[in-house]
C-alpha positions in Angstrom: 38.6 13.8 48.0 39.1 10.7 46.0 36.0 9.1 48.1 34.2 12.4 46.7 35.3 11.7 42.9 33.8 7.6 43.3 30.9 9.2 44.6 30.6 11.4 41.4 31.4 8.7 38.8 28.9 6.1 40.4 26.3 8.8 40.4 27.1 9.4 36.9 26.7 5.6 35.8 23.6 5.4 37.5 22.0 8.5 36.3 23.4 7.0 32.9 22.1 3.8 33.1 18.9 5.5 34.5 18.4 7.2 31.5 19.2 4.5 28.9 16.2 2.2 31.5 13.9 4.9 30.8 14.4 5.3 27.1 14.3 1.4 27.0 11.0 1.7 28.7 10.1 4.4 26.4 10.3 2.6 23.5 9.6 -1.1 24.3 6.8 -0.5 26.6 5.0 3.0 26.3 6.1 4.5 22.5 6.3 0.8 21.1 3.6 1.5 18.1 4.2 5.3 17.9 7.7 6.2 18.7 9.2 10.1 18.0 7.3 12.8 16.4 7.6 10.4 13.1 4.9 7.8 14.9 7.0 4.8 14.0 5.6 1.6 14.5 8.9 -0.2 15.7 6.9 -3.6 16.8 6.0 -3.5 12.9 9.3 -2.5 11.5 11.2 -5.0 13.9 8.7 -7.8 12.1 9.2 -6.2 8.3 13.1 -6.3 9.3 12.9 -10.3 10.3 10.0 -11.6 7.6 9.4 -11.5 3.9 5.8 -11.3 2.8 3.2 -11.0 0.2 0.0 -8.5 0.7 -2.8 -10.6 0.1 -6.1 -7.9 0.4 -4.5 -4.5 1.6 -7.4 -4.2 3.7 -9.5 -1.4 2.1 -12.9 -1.5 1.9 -14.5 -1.3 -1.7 -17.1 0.8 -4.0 -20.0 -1.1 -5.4 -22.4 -0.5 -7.6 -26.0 -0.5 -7.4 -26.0 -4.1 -8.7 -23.2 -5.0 -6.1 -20.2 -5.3 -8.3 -16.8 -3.6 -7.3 -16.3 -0.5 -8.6 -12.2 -0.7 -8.2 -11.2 -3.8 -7.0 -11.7 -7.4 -8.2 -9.8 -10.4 -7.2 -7.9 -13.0 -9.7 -6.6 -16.7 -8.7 -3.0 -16.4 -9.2 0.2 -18.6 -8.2 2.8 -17.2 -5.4 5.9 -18.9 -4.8 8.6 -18.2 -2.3 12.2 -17.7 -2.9 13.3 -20.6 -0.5 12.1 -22.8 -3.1 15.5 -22.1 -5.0 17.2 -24.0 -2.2 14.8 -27.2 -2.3 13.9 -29.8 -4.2 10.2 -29.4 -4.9 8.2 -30.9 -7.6 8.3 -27.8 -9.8 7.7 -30.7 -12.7 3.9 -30.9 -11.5 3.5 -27.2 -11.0 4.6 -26.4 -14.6 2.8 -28.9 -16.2 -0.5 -27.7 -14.4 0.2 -24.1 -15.5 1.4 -25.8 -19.2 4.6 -23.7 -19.2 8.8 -24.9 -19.4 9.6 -25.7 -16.0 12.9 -23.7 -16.1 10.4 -20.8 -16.6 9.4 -21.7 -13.1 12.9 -22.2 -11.4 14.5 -19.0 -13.5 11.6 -16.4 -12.2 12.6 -18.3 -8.3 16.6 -18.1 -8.4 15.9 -14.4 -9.6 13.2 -13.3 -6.6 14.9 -11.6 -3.1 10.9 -11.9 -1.9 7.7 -14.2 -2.5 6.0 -13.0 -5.9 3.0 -13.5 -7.9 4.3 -15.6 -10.7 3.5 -13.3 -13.9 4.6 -10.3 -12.7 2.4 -6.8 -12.8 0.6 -9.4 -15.3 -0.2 -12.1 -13.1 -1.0 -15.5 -15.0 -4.8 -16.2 -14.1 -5.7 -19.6 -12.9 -8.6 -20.9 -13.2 -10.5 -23.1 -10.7 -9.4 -26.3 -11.7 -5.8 -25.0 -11.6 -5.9 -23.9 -8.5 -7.1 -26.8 -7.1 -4.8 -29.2 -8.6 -2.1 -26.9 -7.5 -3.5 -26.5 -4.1 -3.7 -30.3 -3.3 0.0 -31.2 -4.5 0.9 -29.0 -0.7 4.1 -28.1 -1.3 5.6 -25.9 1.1 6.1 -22.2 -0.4 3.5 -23.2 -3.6 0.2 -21.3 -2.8 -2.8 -20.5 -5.2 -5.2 -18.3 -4.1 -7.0 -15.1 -4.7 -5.4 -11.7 -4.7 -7.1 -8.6 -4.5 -5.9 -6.0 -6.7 -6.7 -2.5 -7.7 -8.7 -2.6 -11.3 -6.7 -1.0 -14.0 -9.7 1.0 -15.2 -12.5 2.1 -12.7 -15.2 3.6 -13.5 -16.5 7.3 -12.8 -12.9 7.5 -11.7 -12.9 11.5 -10.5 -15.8 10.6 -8.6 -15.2 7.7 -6.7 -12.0 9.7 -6.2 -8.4 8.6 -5.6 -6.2 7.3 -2.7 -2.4 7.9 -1.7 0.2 6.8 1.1 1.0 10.0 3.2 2.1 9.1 6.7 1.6 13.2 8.1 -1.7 13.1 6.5 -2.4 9.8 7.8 -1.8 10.9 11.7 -3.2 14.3 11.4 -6.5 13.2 10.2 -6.4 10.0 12.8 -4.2 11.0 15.5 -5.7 7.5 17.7 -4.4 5.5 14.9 -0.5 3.8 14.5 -1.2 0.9 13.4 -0.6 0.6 9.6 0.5 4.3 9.3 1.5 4.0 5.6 -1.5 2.5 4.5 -3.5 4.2 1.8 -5.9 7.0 2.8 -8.6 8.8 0.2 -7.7 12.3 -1.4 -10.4 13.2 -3.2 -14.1 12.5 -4.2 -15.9 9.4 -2.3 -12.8 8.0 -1.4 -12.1 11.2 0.5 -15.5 11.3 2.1 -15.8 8.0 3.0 -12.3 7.2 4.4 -13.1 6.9 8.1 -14.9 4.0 6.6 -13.0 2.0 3.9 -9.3 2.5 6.1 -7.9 -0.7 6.5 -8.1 -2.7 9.9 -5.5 -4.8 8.9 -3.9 -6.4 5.7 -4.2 -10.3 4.8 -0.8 -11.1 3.8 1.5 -14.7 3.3 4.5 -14.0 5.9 7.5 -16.2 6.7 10.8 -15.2 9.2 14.1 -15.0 7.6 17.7 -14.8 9.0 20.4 -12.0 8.2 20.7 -13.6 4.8 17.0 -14.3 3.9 17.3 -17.9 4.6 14.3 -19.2 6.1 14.8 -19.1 10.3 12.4 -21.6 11.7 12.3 -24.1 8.8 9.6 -23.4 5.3 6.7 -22.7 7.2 4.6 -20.2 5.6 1.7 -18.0 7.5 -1.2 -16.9 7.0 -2.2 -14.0 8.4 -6.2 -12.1 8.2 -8.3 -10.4 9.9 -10.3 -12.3 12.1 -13.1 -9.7 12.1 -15.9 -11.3 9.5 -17.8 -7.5 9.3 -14.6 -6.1 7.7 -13.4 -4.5 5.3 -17.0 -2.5 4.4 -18.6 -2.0 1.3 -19.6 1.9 0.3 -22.8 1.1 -2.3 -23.0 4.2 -4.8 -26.2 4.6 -7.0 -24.1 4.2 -10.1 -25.3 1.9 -12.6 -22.0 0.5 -14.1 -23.3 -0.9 -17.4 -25.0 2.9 -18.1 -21.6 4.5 -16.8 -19.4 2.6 -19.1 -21.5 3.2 -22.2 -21.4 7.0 -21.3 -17.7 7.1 -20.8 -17.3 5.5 -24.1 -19.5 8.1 -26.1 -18.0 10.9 -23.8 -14.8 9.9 -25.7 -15.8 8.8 -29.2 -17.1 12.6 -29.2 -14.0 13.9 -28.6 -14.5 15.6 -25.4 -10.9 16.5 -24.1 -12.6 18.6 -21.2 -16.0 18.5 -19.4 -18.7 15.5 -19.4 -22.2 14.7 -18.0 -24.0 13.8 -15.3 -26.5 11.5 -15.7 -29.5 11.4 -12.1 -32.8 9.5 -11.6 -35.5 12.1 -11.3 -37.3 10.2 -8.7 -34.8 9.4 -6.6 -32.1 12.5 -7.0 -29.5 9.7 -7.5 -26.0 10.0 -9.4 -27.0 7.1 -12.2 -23.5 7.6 -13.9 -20.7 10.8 -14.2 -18.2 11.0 -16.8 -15.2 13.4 -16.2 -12.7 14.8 -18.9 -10.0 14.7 -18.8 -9.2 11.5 -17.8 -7.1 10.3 -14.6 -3.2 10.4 -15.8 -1.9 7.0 -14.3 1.0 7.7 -12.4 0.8 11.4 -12.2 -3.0 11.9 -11.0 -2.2 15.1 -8.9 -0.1 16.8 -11.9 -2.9 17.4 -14.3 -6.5 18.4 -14.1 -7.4 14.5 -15.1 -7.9 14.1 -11.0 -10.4 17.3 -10.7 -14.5 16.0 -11.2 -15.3 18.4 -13.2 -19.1 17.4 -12.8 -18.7 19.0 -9.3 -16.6 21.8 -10.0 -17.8 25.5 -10.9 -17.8 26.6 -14.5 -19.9 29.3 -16.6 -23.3 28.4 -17.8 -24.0 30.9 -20.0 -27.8 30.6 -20.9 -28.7 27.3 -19.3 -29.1 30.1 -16.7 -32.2 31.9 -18.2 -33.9 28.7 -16.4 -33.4 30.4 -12.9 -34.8 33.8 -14.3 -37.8 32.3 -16.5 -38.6 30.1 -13.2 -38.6 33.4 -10.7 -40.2 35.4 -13.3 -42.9 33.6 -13.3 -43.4 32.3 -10.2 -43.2 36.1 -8.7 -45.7 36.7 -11.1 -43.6 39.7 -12.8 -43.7 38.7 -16.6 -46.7 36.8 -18.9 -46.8 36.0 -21.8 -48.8 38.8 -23.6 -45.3 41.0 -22.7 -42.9 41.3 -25.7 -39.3 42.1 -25.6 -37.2 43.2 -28.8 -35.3 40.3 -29.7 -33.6 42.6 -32.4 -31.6 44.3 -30.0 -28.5 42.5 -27.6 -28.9 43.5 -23.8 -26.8 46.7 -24.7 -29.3 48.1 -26.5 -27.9 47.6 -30.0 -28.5 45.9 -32.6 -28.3 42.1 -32.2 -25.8 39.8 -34.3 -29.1 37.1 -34.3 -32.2 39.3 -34.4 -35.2 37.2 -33.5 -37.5 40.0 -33.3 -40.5 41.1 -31.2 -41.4 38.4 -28.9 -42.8 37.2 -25.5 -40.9 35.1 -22.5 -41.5 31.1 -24.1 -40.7 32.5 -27.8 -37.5 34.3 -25.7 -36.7 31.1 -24.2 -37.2 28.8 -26.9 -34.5 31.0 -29.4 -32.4 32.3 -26.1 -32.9 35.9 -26.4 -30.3 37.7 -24.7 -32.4 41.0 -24.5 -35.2 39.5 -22.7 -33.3 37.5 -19.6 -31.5 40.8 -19.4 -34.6 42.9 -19.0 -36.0 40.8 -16.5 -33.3 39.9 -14.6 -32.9 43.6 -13.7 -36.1 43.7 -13.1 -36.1 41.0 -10.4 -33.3 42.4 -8.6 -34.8 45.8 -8.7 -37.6 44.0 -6.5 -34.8 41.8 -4.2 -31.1 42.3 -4.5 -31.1 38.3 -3.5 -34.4 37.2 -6.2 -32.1 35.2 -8.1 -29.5 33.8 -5.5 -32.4 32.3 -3.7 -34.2 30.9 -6.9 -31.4 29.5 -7.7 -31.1 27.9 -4.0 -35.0 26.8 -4.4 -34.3 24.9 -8.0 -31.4 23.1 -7.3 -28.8 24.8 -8.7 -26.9 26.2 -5.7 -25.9 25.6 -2.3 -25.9 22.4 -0.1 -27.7 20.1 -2.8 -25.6 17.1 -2.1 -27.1 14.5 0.6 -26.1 15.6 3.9 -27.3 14.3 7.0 -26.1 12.9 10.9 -24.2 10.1 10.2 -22.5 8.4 13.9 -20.8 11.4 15.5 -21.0 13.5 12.2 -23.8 15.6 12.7 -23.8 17.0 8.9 -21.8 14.7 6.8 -21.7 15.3 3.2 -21.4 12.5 0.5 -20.2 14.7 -2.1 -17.2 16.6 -3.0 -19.2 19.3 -4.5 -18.7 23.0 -5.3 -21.7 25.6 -4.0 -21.9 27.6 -7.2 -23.0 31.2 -7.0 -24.8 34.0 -9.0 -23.2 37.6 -7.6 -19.5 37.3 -6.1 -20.8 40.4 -3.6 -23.7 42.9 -2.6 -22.4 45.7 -5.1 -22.6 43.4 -7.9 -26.2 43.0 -7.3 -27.2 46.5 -7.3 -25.8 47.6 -10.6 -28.3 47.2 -13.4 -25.7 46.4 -16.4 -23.9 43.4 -14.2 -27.6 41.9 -13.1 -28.3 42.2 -17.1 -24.7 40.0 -17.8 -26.2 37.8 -14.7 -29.1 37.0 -16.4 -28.0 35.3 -19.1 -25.7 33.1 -17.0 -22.4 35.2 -17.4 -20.7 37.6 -15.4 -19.9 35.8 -11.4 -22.0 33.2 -11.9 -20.7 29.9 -11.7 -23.0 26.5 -11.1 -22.0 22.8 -11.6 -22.9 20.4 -14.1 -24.3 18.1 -11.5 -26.4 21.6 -10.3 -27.8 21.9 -13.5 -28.7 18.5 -13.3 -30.4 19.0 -10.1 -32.5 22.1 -11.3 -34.1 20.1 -14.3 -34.9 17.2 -12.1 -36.9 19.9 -9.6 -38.8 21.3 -12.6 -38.9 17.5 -14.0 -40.6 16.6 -10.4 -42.9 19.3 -11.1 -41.3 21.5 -8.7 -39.7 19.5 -5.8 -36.4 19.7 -4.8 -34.7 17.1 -3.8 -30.9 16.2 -2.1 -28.4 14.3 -4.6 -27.6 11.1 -3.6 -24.6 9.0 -5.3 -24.1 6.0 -1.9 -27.3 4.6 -0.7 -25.6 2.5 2.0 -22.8 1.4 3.6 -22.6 -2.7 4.1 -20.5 -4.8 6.4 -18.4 -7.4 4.9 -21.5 -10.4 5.1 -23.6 -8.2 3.5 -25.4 -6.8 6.2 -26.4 -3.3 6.6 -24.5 -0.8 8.8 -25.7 2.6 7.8 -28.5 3.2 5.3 -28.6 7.0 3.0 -32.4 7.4 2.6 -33.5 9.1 -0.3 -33.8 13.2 0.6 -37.2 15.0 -0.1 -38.2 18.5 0.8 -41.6 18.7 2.4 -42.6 21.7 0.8 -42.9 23.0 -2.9 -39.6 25.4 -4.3 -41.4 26.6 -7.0 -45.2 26.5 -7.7 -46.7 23.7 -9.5 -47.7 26.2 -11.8 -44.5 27.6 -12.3 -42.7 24.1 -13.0 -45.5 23.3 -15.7 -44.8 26.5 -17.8 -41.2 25.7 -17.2 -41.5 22.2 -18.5 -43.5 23.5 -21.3 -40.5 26.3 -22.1 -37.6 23.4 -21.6 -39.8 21.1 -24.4 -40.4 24.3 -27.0 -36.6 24.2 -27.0 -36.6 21.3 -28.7 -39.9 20.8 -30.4 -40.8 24.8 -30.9 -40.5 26.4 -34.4 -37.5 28.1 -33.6 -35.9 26.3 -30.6 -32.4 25.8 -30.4 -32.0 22.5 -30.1 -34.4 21.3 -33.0 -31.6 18.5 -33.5 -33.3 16.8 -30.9 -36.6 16.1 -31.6 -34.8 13.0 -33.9 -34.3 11.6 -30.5 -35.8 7.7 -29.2 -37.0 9.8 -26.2 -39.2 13.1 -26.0 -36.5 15.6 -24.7 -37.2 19.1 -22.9 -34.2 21.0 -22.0 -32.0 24.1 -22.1 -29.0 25.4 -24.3 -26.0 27.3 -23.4 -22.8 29.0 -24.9 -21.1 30.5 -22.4 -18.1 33.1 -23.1 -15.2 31.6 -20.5 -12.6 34.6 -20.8 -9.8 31.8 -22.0 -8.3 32.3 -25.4 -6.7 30.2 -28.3 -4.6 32.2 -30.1 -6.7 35.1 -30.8 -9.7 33.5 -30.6 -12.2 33.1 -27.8 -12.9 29.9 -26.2 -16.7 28.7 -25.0 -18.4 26.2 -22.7 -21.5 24.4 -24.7 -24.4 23.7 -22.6 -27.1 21.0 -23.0 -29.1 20.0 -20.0 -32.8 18.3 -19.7 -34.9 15.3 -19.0 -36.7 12.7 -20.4 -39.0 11.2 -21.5 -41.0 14.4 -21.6 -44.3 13.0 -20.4 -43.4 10.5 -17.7 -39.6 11.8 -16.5 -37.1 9.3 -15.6 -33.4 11.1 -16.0 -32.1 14.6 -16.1 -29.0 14.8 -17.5 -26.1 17.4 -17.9 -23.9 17.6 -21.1 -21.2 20.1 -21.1 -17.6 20.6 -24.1 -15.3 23.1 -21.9 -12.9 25.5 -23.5 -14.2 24.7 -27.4 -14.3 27.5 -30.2 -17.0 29.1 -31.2 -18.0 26.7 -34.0 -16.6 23.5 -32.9 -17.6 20.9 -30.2 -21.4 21.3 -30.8 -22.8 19.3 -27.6 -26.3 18.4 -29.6 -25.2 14.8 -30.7 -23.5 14.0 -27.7 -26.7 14.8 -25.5 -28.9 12.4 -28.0 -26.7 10.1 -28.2 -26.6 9.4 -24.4 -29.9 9.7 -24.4 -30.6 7.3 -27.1 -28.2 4.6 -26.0 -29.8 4.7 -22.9 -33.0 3.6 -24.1 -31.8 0.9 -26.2 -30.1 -0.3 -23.0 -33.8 -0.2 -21.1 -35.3 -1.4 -23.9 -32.9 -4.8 -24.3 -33.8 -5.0 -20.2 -38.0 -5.2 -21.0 -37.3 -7.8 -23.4 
């Protein structure tokens, strides 16, 4: 019996000791980098536990322009000293003399610092190259001047290049392969978003040194170095924004008071993003509280008459409508007398003053023909649908560059066969919804004489040297979307808008550029008060003879007589010429 009992007990220790082997097993040898259901990297937290360090380059790849220049990072030479120093005698004399600050400045930041720093806080002090140098050669253990890479505090076209966050959950579910560096920063939104299989880090550069149980240096003041030894990395995403055109439109953007909308400015030839201004801005520190993080340039929003493009395009091209047909401007599409009588007058004169009653008339009459006329028109200009570049990129077979809403015209079938709700369609209210950067898109087709193309905003992705890895070729469709025909009267209707008798947007014509292009006022169902609340429309292209940009203007949420988008729209436009102008000189 008491043989039985020894037996027991020993089995017991070594099914113990067994276990506590197989769990050491577990998580030295098998689950080292992704322990648990957490994924904990304990080879990296048993290294953060026994080192202090300084993150040098995070590892992220970067946005450039078209130029080449970072988007939203840029480095500065700054000063990093090490805690240790407090307990040395180092020649802080030279240092602070170099700098041209108190040296006590230098030995009060260092008693106060549990970790290396960047002397100068969140506001580093810059060095310059001499500096750095000077600093450099003196080789004093725990001194370093060198370049850090940091975020810039103001990035440009922020909604679309998008924004990044830590989120270990996200981090595993979107690479479930990946442990290493499972806290690092993935994208959220916009390009960053799109992109981040790309720009994740392969590993950070950072200063390191080991510390005891007190944060005493453990094998003497020897500081490393550590970097990627990869050259290639970390990429470079080049975007088809042109930073000095960007800048100047985010600035008038503002100085017109836009609290909510923008413009979208694209290169008719190419069907690139040239520069996209988003308001509200980004809310530092709160970017997913607040609209400030949604692109509104991709979003969908009521276009009220910039609409009457689509119809006027289908009409013609279906051959339904010319211009010896009138339609009485003196009534609204009820039937009733109109608040802005224009009286009796054909499809340009229509278009030109925005008649309601007309775009009514024939938009019933189009779907009469096809319940789908103007879903697919709008498709064929532009407007709708996949417009963004999409393509087979690796193992992506049809990767999309943009974030970008679809847009509609009819939210279902029965909405298209009632008469009175294809009559609201037609003058762009109702279900339909389009983006600014679709509205773009459609005057850039009729700008190109009737060829749609994809929109492009990266035209490559770049390893680290500079060399190419993938290339985004510009998108054409092989075959007409509308008659050449068709896009000529069009073009002829978007310039009487501006230089007709009675256009709407006579304000124009004061313009450095020749501008065709479409209003809109669109009702929004949002309310101040008791009073109703509009989006103002102004999209076109220019110069009108030899087209170069389309571009999209929109004030969201404005009352009836306030936030007139006319000036903002020549403004851009104007400022872009003197900008092309001061280049040809």
């Amino acid at each position: 019996m008491k043989k039985k009992r020894i037996y027991f007990f020993s089995g017991l220790v070594l099914l113990g000791m067994a276990g506590l082997l197989l769990r050491l097993v577990q998580i030295q040898l098998l689950e080292a980098e992704s322990f648990s259901k957490n994924q904990i990297n304990l080879i990296e937290n048993s290294v953060n536990q026994r080192t202090q360090q300084l993150t040098i380059d995070e590892g992220r790849g970067n946005f450039l322009d078209k130029n080449g220049e970072s988007i939203n990072y840029e480095s500065k030479n700054v000063l990093i000293l090490f805690p240790f120093l407090a307990k040395m005698d180092w020649d802080s004399a030279k240092v602070a003399n170099i700098l041209g600050v108190p040296k006590q400045t230098l030995h009060t930041e260092i008693e106060e610092a549990k970790a290396p720093f960047v002397y100068g806080g969140p506001s580093p002090y810059i060095l310059n190259e001499n500096q750095m140098s000077e600093i450099n050669n003196l080789k004093l253990k725990g001194v370093f001047a060198l370049k850090r890479k940091y975020p810039k505090e103001e990035i440009i076209a922020e909604q679309l290049i998008g924004l990044t966050g830590e989120n270990e959950e996200r981090f595993h579910a979107r690479y479930p392969d990946r442990v290493k560096g499972a806290t690092q920063k993935i994208g959220i939104s916009g390009l960053e978003r799109s992109f981040d299989e790309w720009l994740i880090a392969e590993q950070e550069s950072k200063l390191i040194y080991h510390v005891d149980a007190r944060g005493g240096p453990l094998f003497g003041v020897d500081v490393k170095y550590l970097a990627p030894a990869n050259p290639f990395y970390p990429l470079n995403i080049v975007t088809t924004i042109d930073s000095d055109l960007q800048e100047k439109m985010e600035e008038l953007i503002d100085g017109h008071s836009i609290k909510k909308g923008g413009a979208v400015l694209l290169d008719i030839e190419t069907g690139d993003i040239v520069a996209s201004v988003s308001r509200p801005s980004v809310q530092k520190g709160t970017p997913f509280q607040d609209d400030g993080a949604k692109n509104l340039m991709a979003s969908e929003i009521v276009p009220g008459s910039v609409f009457k493009t689509v119809v006027a395009s289908a009409a013609i091209d279906l051959n339904l409508v010319n211009e010896n047909e009138v339609f009485n401007c003196d009534e609204n599409i009820y039937g009733v007398p109109a608040d802005k009588p224009h009286g009796i007058i054909n499809i340009n004169e229509s278009f030109a003053v925005s008649c309601n009653r007309t775009f009514a008339e024939i938009s019933k009459n189009l779907t009469e023909r096809s319940a789908r006329t103007l879903d697919d028109y709008a498709e064929k200009l532009g407007l709708i649908g996949d417009i963004g570049w999409k393509g087979s990129v690796f193992h992506y077979e049809d990767f999309q560059q943009l974030q970008l809403d679809r847009g509609r015209v009819f939210i279902n079938d029965d909405e298209r066969k009632d008469a009175n709700f294809a009559a609201q369609t037609g003058i762009g209210q109702r279900e339909v919804r389009v983006t600014p950067i679709g509205v773009a898109n459609m005057m850039s087709t009729i700008a190109r004489g009737g060829r749609k193309q994809s929109v492009r905003v990266v035209s490559g992705i770049r390893y680290k040297n500079g060399t190419e890895l993938i290339d985004f070729p510009v998108q054409k469709e092989d075959s007409q979307s509308i008659s050449p025909y068709t896009a000529m009267k069009m073009q002829q209707y978007l310039r009487n808008v501006v230089a007709g008798e009675s256009g709407t947007a006579a304000f124009l014509q004061t313009s450095a550029y020749e501008i065709a292009g479409k209003t809109g006022t669109a009702q929004t169902g949002q309310y101040s008060g008791d009073k109703e609340l509009y989006n103002k429309w102004f999209a076109g292209y220019f110069p009108f003879d030899n087209p170069k940009y389309a571009l999209a203007v929109v004030n969201m949420d404005v009352l009836e007589y306030e936030g007139g988008i006319y000036p903002v729209f020549k403004d851009i436009a104007d400022m872009i010429h003197q900008s092309k102008e001061a280049e040809n000189q």
